[in-house]
C-alpha angles and dihedrals in degrees: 000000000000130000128220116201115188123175116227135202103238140028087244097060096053114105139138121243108201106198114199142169093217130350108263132162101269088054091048092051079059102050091035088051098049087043093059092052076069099055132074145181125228104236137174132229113171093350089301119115125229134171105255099198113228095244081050096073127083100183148329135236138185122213123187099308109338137079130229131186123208119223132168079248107045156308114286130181103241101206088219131088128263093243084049101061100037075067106053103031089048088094086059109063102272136118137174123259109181142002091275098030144082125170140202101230096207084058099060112097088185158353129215136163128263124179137310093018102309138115148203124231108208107216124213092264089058099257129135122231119191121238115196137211098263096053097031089100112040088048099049082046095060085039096055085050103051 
């Protein structure tokens, strides 16, 4: 595959042309990737409001009641609903891995096993993040394909 990289004059103009013989899912990972760059949760640090952006995130955790997103940056309230958001994030490369848990999948350096059958996912920031049982499976599958 080659990559052609041109400059433009304006924001407006940028975009990404994917050229394929046919849509595989290589070529989805990619569109689904740039897309996400697009799309943003409204998130609340402090009571003020600010645009987490979806590759931003690292995971999600709900706690009682309450919802947090994990940035680099920081730790933000999401104001949805764990289940929500395993459904609308899902096109975007992440899956649920406990009860409490969802992941972004292009922001886990690494898995390895703990005990009981369960495993840990080590994000990019060096945090653990525990996959049970339940999910151990589902998750290492999407991992081995991409």
């Amino acid at each position: 595959m080659r990559v052609t990289i041109r400059t433009v004059d304006s924001k407006e103009a940028e975009q990404v042309v994917l050229e394929c013989v046919r849509m595989n899912r290589e070529f989805r990972e990619i569109k689904d990737y740039c897309l996400s760059r697009d799309h943003a949760l409204i998130a609340y640090e402090d009571h003020r409001a600010k645009q987490i952006r979806y590759h931003e995130i690292l995971y999600l955790e709900a706690l009682e009641d309450r919802v947090f997103a994990y940035t680099q940056s920081g730790v933000y309230e999401i104001k949805s609903r764990l289940y929500e958001l395993e459904e609308l994030l899902r096109p975007y490369h992440f899956v649920r891995c406990s009860k409490a848990f969802i992941i972004h999948l292009l922001k886990v350096d690494s898995i390895y096993p703990a005990l009981n059958g369960r495993y840990y996912a080590r994000m990019v920031n060096g945090e653990d993040v525990m996959i049970s049982r339940k999910y151990a499976r589902k998750v290492k599958q999407m991992i081995m394909e991409g």
